[in-house]
KELUM-439672 format. One record per residue (C-alpha): x, y, z; residue in one letter. Coordinates in steps of 0.05 Angstrom, whole numbers, padded with zeros to 5 digits, always signed. Each point is the difference from the previous one (the first is absolute). Layout:
# residues N
XYZA;...
# end
This chain:
# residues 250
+00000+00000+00000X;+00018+00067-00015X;+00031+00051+00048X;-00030+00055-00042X;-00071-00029-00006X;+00005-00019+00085X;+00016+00085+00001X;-00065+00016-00038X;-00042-00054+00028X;+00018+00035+00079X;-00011+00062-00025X;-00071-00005-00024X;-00020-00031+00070X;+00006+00069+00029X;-00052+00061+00007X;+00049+00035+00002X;+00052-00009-00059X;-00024+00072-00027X;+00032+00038+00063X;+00058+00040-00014X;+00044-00028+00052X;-00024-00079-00016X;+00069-00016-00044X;+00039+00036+00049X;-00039-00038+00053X;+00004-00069-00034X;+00041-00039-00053X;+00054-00045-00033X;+00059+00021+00036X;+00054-00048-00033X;-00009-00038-00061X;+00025-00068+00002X;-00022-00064-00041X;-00064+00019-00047X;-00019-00072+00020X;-00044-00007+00064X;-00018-00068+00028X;+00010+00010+00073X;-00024+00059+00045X;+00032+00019+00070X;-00044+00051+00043X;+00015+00033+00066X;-00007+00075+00029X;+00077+00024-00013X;+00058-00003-00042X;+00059-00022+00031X;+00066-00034-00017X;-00027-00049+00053X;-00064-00010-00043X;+00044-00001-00062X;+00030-00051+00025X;-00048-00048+00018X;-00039+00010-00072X;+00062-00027-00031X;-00002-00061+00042X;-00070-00012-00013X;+00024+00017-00081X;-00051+00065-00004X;-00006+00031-00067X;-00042+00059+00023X;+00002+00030+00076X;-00052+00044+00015X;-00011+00038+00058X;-00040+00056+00035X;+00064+00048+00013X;+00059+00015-00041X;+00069+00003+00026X;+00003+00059+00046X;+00036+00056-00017X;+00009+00023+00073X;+00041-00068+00009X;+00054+00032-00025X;+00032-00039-00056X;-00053-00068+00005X;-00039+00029-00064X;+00064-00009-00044X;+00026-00067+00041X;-00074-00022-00028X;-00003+00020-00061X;+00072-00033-00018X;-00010-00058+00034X;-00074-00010-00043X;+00047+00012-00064X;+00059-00051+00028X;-00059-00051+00002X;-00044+00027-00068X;-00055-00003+00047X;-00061+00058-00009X;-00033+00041+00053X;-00059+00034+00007X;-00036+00040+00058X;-00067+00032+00015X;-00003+00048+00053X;-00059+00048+00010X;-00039-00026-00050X;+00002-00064+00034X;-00023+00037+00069X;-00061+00031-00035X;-00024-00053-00039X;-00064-00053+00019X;+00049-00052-00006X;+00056+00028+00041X;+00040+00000+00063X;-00058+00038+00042X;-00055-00042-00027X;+00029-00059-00001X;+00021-00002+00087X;-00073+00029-00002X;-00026-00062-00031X;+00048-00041+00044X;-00028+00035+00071X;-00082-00007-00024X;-00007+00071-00007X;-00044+00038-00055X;+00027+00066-00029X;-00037+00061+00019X;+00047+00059-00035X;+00060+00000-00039X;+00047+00048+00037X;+00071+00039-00001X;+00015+00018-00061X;+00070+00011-00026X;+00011+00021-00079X;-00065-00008-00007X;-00003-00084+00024X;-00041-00018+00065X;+00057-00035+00038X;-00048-00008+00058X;-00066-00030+00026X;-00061+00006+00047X;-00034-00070+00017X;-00049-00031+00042X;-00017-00067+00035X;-00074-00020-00003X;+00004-00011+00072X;+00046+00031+00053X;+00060-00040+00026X;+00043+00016+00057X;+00061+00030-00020X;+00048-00061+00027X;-00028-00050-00054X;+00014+00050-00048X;+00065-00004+00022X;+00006-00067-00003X;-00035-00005-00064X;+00057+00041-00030X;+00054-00037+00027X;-00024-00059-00031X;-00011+00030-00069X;+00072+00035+00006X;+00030-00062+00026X;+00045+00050+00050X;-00016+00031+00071X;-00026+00070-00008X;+00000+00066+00047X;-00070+00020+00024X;-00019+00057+00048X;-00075-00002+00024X;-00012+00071+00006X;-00079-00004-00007X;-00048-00022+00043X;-00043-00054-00028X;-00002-00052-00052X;+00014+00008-00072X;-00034+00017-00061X;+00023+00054-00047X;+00078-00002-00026X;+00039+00041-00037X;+00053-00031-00032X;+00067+00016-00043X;+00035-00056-00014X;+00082+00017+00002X;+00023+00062+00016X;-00057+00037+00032X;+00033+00020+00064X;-00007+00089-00009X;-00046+00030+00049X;-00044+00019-00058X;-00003-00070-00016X;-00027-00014+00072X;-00046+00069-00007X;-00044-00020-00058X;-00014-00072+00025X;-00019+00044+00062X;-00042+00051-00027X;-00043-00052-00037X;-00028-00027+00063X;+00055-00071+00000X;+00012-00047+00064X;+00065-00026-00024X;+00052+00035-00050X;+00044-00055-00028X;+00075+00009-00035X;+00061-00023-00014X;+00043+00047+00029X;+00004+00037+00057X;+00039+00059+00042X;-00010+00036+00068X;-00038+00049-00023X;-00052-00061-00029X;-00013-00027+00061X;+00004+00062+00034X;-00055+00033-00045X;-00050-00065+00009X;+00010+00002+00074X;-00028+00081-00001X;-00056-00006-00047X;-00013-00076+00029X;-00001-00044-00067X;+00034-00061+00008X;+00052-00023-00038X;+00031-00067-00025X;+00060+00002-00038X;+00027-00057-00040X;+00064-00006-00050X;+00005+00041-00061X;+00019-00058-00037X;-00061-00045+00025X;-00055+00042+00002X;+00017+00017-00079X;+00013-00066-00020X;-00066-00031-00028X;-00017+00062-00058X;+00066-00036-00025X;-00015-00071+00009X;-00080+00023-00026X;+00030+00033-00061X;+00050-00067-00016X;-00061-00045+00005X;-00037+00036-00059X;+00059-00004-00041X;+00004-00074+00023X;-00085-00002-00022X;+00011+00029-00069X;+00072-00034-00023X;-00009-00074+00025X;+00059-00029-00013X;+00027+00057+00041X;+00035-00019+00074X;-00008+00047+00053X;+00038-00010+00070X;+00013+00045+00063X;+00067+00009+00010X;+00008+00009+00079X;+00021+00058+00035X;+00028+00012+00075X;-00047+00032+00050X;+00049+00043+00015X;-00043+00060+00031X;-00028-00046+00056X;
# end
């Protein structure tokens, strides 16, 4: 199969492929073998990940982040080491937060929740949600509920009184005080993230939303595995696998 024709077939999935920042947001990022018989998916791009694509013989990674730029020097240690192996990369970043198929909506799915309001917006993608449980839950089997789906411990801070039944929810890097504020100001029990600083926790404890804060890496990682398993659906003979990653944030 076709590296090109995988390309095209991603990008018509999206809403969204008419935004101005989507090809900045989201694409190839190395072009290795035109030939694609075997997928690898996970959240980041690292030489760690790199490396264990080329021991499951990857032709394609894809991911939900890039190599970071702020890692000084890891975006070129990628990129060469992608070439070394003629192995292609490709990435979907805020399209993949705003879309129905995505990293919000699919931990949404995962937790039993039903989507009220897409929420903050960034370039013009809704990286964040506002759900709802049919019936309210107490707040400590929603932690343990997202434990289980993360497959990690997480950090939780009961900061409300009461049980649980509206969320807000970024998946990844959510952890401003703005972040916190809007899951606030539209009425939410719980804000949920995947990162966090003092002035996170410090802002939920004064305006009393609770908070539960998982990885980055986790909380983003089934848009990626969701988007793999439609390329799987469409190109059958097609292999997709996981490749693992360390919970290295717990």
């Amino acid at each position: 199969m076709r590296l090109t024709e995988i390309e095209e077939f991603i990008v018509n999935l999206f809403d969204s492929k008419y935004n101005e920042f989507f090809h900045k947001e989201s694409g190839i990022t190395v072009r290795g073998k035109e030939d694609v018989r075997k997928i690898g998916y996970c959240t980041n791009l690292t030489l760690d990940t790199i490396e264990e694509a080329r021991k499951n013989n990857v032709d394609l990674i894809i991911t939900h982040h890039d190599a970071w730029d702020f890692i000084f020097g890891l975006k070129d240690a990628c990129h060469n080491k992608l070439m070394e192996y003629n192995m292609s990369h490709y990435f979907n970043h805020l399209p993949l937060d705003d879309c129905h198929f995505g990293t919000n909506d699919s931990l949404i799915e995962k937790l039993g929740l039903h989507i009220i309001e897409r929420t903050h917006i960034e370039n013009g993608f809704y990286c964040g949600r506002i759900a709802e449980f049919k019936e309210e839950i107490e707040f400590e089997e929603l932690v343990k509920r997202i434990e289980v789906i993360l497959e990690e411990p997480v950090k939780a801070w009961k900061f409300k009184v009461g049980k649980v039944k509206r969320i807000g929810l970024v998946c990844g890097g959510g952890g401003l005080t703005s972040d916190v504020r809007e899951a606030f100001e539209k009425n939410c029990d719980v804000y949920i993230t995947g990162e966090k600083t003092l002035y996170t926790i410090e802002y939920a404890k004064f305006v009393e939303i609770s908070l539960i804060i998982g990885s980055h890496t986790f909380t983003e990682l089934f848009g990626i595995e969701s988007l793999a398993r439609q390329i799987a659906d469409k190109y059958k003979d097609i292999e997709i696998i996981r490749l693992v990653e360390e919970h290295l944030e717990v």
